[in-house]
N, C-alpha and C positions, 0 to 999 in steps of 0.2 A: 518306671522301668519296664521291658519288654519284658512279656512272659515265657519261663521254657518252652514251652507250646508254638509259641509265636515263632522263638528264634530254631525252633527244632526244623519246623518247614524249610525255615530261608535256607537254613544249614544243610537241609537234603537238595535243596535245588542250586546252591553253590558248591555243592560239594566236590565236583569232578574238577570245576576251575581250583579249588584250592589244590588238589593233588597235581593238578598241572604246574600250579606256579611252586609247590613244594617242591618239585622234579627238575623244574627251570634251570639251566644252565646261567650264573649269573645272579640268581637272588642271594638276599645279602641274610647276617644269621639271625642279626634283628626281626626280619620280614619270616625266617621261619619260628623265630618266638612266638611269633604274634599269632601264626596257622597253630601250634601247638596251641595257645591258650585256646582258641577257640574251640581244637578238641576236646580240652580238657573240659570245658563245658557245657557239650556235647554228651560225652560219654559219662562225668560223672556228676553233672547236675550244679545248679549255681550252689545251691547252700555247699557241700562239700567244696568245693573249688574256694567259694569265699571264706569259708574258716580253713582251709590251708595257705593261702595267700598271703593273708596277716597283712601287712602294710602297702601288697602291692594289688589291694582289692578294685582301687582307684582306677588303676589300669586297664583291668577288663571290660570295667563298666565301660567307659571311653572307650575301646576298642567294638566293644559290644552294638554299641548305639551308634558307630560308624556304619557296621558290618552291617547291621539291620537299614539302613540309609543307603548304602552304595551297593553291598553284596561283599564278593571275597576280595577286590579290588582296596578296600579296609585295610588289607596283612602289610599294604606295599608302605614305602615311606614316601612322605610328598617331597622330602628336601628339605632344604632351608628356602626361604623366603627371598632370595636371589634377585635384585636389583639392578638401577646402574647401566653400566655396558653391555651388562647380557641380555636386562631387557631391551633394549634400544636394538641390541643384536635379533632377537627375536621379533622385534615388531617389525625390524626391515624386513626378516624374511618371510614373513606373511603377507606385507603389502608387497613381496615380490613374487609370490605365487597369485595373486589378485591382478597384479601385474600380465602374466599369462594368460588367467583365465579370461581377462579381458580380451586379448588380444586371439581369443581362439579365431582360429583360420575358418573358411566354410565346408560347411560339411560336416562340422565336429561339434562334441559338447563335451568340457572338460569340467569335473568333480574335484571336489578336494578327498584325499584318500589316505593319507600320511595324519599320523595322530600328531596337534600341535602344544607343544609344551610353552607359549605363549601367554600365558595366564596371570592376570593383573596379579603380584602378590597381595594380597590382603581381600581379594574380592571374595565371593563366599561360597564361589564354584572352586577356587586354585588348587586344593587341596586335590581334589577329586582329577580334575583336568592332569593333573599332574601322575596321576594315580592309574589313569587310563593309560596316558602314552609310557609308562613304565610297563604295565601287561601285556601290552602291544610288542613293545619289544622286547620283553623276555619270552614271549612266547611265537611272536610272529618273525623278530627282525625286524630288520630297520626295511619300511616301505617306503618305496618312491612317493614325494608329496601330494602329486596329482595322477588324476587318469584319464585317459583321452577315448572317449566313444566316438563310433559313426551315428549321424546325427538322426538317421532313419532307426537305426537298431534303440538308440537310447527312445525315439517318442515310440515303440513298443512296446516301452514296459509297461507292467499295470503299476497302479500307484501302490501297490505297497511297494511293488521294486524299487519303485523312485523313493520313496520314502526309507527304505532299506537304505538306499545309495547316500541317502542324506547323511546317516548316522555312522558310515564309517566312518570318518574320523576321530570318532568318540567309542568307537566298541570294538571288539575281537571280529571278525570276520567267520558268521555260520557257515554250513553247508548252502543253504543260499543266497548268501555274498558270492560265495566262488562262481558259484556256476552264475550269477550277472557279470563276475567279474570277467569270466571268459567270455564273454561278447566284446570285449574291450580291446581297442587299438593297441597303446602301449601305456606305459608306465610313465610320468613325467618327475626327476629330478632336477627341484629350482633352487641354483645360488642365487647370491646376491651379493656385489660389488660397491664401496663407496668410490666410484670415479664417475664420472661425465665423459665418455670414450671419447668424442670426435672434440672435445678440448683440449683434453692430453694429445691427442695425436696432431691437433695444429700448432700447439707450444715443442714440439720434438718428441714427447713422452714415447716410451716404447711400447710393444704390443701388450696387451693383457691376458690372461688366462684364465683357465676355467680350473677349479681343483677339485680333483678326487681322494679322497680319504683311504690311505691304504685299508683301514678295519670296515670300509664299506665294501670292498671288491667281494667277500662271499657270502655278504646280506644279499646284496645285489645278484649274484650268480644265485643263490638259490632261489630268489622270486623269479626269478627268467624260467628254472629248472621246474617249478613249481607251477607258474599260471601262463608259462609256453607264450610268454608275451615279451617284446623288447620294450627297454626303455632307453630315453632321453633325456639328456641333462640340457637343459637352458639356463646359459647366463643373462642374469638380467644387470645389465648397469642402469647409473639414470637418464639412458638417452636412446637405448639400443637390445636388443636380444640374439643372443648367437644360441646355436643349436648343435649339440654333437653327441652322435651317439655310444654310449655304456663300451660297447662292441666294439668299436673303432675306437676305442679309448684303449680299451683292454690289447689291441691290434697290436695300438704304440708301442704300449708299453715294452711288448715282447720284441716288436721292433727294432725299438730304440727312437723311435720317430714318429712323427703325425702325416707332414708331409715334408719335412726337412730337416737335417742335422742339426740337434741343441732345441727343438721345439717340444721336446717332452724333458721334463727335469724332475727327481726326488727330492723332498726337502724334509721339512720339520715344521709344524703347526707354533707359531711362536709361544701362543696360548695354552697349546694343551701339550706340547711335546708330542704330539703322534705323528707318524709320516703321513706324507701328501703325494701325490704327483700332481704337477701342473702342469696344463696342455696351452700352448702358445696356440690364441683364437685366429683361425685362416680368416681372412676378408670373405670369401668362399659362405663362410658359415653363419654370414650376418643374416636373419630370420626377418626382423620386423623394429620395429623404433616403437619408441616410449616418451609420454608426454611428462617429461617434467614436475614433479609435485611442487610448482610452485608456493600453495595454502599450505604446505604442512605446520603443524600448532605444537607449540613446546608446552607439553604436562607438568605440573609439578603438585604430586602428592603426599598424604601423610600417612603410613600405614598406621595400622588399629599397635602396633608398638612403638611408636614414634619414630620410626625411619620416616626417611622423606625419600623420594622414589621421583627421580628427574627422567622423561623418557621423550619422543617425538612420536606424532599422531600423525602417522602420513597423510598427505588429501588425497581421496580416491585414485585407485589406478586406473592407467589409462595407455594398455599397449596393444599394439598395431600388428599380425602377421603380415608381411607383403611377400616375403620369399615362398611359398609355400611349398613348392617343388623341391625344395631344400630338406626342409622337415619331413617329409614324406621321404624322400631318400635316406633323412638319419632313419625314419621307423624302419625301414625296410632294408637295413645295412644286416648282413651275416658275417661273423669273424668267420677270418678266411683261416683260423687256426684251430684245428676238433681240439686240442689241448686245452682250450678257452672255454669250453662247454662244460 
């Protein structure tokens, strides 16, 4: 077992992230049990802690030998071990951000930047994976998944920047994250679709849409408000990429319209019950095409508790910008509404 000593250090250099996520809007009471135990061991020493404990000694230790492993990121809960639909949901929308970055336009060089909760259940990172993108958003908000650099300003950085640039997705964002992060084009948010678009539209199928999460509109305004940067939502289907921007979204809304009556609609998430808007995709906004994952490979595993965990292994992405004029006009769209800002 780790020595007070040992764990006193990690404890003075995690110390301010635990009082941040103590403060967190949104952490749950479990997650401040777990900041108090650590004080409690802290301030009054393992032996005392451990003979007041009594049967729940078990606990610290475990919590303790996390904390010492990952940091203060330990307090948070990974979840349950989540399967199935969600992950199948998860791994499209990572081969649809891959999807993107393939396809970046010239001139640009897109990162992944959004923390991914993707993580094989049972594998021996999940826990932790899960653990980051919960800090992320109790302290950050919810980020756009990608970010799009100009391609001269990204080969100026030194490598630690680049190396910096690597690990956002896995860390909180320093005072030198931002300031790389201010060289930045815009922000990139990517759905993902199960339709094949120009199939449905030669059997009659009607238009598709792109959706926005009512609880993302003031994650989103405040990262704009924040790093003075627009973002972009890309729909990826498996055939096609549309592009429209955050702003021009928010426009509709206020609207009533995108660019026609009945093309913006409020619903309901079937899944989770949260509202949505959906925006009916102009032809206008079609960005680039997507090659088909014809090899993708059906998983089937057994986690370390005998669940079996059925999911699809896309084949590499493979998508195309050809509109680029387009894109470049969603970066550089301004709501025509100050109430929007």
């Amino acid at each position: 077992m780790v020595s007070e000593a040992e764990f006193g250090k990690k404890y003075d250099v995690q110390d301010n992230l635990l009082k941040a996520l103590a403060d967190a809007e949104g952490i749950s009471s479990s997650e401040k049990s777990s900041i108090r135990k650590l004080r409690r061991l802290k301030q009054g020493g393992f032996d005392k802690v451990k003979k007041n404990a009594k049967g729940s000694w078990d606990q610290y230790v475990e919590l303790l030998e996390e904390f010492m492993r990952i940091g203060a990121i330990a307090v948070l809960s990974a979840g349950s071990q989540r399967a199935g639909d969600f992950l199948n949901n998860q791994m499209r929308g990572r081969w649809a951000e891959d999807v993107v970055r393939a396809g970046v336009w010239e001139g640009t060089v897109i990162v992944e930047y959004g923390p991914s909760g993707a993580a094989m259940p049972g594998a021996e990172d999940h826990a932790e994976v899960v653990r980051t993108f919960r800090a992320i958003t109790l302290l950050e908000g919810k980020r756009p998944d990608l970010i799009a650099f100009d391609t001269a300003a990204f080969k100026a950085f030194s490598s630690a920047q680049t190396e910096r640039v690597a690990r956002w997705p896995h860390a909180l964002l320093a005072a030198e994250d931002k300031i790389i992060l201010a060289s930045s084009l815009c922000g990139i948010e990517v759905k993902s679709s199960l339709w094949h678009y120009q199939t449905r539209l030669k059997v009659g199928g009607g238009p598709l849409s792109v959706t926005l999460k009512e609880e993302e509109i003031e994650d989103f305004r405040g990262w704009i408000k924040r790093t003075k940067k627009p973002i972009i939502f890309v729909q990826v289907f498996f055939d096609l990429l549309y592009a429209l921007s955050f702003e021009r979204m928010l426009d509709a809304i206020a609207g009533g319209h995108l660019v026609k009556a009945g093309d913006v609609t409020k619903g309901t998430d079937r899944t989770t019950g949260k509202s949505t808007y959906q925006f009916a995709l102009p032809e206008g906004h079609r960005v680039g095409t997507v090659e088909f994952p014809n090899h993708t490979d059906g998983v089937v595993e057994i986690l370390e508790n005998g669940a079996v965990v059925p999911y699809l292994k896309f084949a590499p992405a493979a998508g195309k910008i050809q509109n680029v004029d387009r894109v470049q006009a969603e970066i550089k769209y301004t709501s025509k509404s100050e109430g929007l800002r």
